[in-house]
C-alpha positions in Angstrom: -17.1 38.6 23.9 -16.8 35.4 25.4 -16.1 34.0 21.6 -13.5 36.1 21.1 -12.2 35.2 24.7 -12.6 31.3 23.5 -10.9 32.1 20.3 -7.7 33.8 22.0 -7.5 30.4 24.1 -7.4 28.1 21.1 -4.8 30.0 19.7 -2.3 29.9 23.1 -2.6 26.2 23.0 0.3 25.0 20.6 -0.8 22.2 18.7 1.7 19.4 19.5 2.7 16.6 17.2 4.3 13.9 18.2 7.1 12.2 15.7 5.0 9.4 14.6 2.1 11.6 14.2 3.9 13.1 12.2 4.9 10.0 10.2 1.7 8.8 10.3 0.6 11.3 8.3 2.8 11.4 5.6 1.2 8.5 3.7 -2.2 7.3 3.4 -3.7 4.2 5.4 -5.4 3.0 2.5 -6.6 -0.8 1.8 -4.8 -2.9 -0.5 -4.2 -6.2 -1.9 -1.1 -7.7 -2.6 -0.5 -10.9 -5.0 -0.4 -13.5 -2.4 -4.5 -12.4 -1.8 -4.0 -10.4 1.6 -5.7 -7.4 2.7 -2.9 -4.8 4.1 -3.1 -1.5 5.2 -0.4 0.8 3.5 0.7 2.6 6.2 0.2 0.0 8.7 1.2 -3.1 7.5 3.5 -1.8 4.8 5.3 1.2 5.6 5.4 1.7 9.9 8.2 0.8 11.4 10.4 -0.5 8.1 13.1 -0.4 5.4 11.2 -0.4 2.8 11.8 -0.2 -1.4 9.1 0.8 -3.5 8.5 1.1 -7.3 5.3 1.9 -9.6 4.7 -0.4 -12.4 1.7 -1.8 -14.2 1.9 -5.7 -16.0 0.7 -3.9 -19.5 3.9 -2.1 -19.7 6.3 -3.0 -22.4 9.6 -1.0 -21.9 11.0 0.4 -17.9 8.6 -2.0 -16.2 10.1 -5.4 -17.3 13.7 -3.7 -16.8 13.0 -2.6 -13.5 11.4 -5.7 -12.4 14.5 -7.9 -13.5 17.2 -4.9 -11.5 14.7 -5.5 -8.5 15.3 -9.5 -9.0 19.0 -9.4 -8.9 18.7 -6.7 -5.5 16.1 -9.1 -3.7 18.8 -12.1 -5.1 21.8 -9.9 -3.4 20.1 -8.8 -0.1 19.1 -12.8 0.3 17.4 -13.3 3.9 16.9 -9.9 4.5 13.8 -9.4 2.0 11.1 -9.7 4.1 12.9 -10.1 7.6 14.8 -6.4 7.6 13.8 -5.2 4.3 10.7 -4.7 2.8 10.3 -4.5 -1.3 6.9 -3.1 -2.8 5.4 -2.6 -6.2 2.6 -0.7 -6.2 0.5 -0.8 -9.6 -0.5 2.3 -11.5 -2.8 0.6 -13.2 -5.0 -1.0 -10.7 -8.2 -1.5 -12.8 -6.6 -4.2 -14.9 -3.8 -5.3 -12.4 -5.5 -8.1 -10.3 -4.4 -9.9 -7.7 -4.0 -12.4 -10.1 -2.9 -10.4 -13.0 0.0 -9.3 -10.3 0.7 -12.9 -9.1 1.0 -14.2 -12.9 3.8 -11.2 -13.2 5.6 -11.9 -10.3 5.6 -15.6 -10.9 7.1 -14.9 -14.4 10.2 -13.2 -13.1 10.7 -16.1 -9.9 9.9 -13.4 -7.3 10.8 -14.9 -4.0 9.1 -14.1 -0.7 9.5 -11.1 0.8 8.5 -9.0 -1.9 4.6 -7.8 -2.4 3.1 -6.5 -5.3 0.2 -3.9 -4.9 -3.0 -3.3 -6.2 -6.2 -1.4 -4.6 -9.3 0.3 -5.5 -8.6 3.1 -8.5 -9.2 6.1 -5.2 -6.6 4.3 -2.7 -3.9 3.8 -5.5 -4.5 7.5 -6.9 -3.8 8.7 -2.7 -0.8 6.9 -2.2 0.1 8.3 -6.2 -0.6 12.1 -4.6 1.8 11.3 -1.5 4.7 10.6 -3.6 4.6 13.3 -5.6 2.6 12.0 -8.8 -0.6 13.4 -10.6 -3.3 10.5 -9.7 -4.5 12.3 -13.2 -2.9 10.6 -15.8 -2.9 7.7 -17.0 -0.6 4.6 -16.1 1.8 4.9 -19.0 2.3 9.1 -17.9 3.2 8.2 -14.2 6.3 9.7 -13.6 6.5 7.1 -10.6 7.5 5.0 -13.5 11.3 5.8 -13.4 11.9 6.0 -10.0 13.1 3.6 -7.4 12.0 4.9 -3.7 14.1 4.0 -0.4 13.2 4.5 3.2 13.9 3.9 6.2 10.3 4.8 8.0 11.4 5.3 11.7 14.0 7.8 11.0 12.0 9.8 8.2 14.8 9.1 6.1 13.7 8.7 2.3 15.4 8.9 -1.4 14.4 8.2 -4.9 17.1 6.8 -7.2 16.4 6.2 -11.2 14.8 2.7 -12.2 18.2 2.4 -14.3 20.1 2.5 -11.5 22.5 -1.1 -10.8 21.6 -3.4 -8.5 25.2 -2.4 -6.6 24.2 1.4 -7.2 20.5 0.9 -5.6 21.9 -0.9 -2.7 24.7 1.1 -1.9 22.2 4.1 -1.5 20.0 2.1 0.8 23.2 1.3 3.0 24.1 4.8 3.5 20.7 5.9 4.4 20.3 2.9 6.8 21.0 3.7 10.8 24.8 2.5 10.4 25.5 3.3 7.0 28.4 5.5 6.5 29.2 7.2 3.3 31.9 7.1 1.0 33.3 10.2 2.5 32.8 8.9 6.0 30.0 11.1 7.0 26.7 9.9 8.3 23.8 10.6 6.0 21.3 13.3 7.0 17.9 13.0 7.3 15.9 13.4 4.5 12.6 15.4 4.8 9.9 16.2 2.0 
């Protein structure tokens, strides 16, 4: 009896989650390592509290990688000072058994990355994780990801997020990050609503 009494108690007690519990737990806290040699935390370090633009890629890819690197160039080029002040650009690797630190800085190097602008690249586990919380089978292999042809945008405070195709412009792709930013208005004047997975 006095189970079941305990048992009708937990369930009167709502379970309250605050807003950045809530945010929190949308993406893993993993470990990683970006190109420069620095332990970060994903959620921590990367994503709380941030504009952020992320992409998948791997250094062994031939075809959307090297195209979406060079669009990323010119938007990091555009948005000037703000990359790294107010903005926040990320490429995460799929392939994080062959992209080293150093295999990442020798990539980023070749396509005169400034500062302001990581590249990623973890333990296989960590990278599969943050894989799952985007949506992606950790599964298959690097060249399968469908991570591959999307360009993600958020705006982490106000749970605002989009996903735009790699072959997007550099305009296009900047444009959509304006409109979802706290300001932004959109073409037809509205303020863009929150985006929730």
């Amino acid at each position: 009896m006095a189970r079941i009494e305990a048992l009708h108690h937990s369930l009167e007690k709502p379970v309250i989650h605050t807003a950045a519990d809530r945010r929190r737990s949308r993406f893993p806290n993993v470990p990683l390592h970006t190109h420069e040699h620095q332990e970060v935390r994903f959620y921590d370090d990367l994503i709380k509290g941030k504009t952020v633009l992320i992409n998948f890629m791997y250094t062994a890819c031939q075809d959307a990688c090297p195209l979406t690197t060079a669009t990323l160039v010119q938007v990091q080029k555009a948005f000037g000072a703000r990359v790294g002040r107010d903005i926040f650009m990320y490429s995460l690797s799929v392939d994080p058994e062959h992209d080293t630190p150093e295999a990442l800085g020798e990539y980023a190097k070749r396509f005169e990355v400034q500062p302001g602008w990581l590249f990623l690249t973890g333990v296989k586990a960590n990278i599969a994780r943050i894989r799952a919380s985007f949506g992606d089978n950790p599964g298959l292999e690097a060249s399968q990801s469908n991570h591959l042809s999307v360009i993600r945008l958020g705006i982490e405070p106000l749970e605002r997020r989009a996903g735009y195709p790699t072959w997007s412009t550099p305009k296009t792709i900047m444009r959509y990050l304006s409109w979802i930013e706290p300001n932004g208005q959109r073409p037809d004047g509205s303020n863009p609503r929150i985006m929730r997975d």
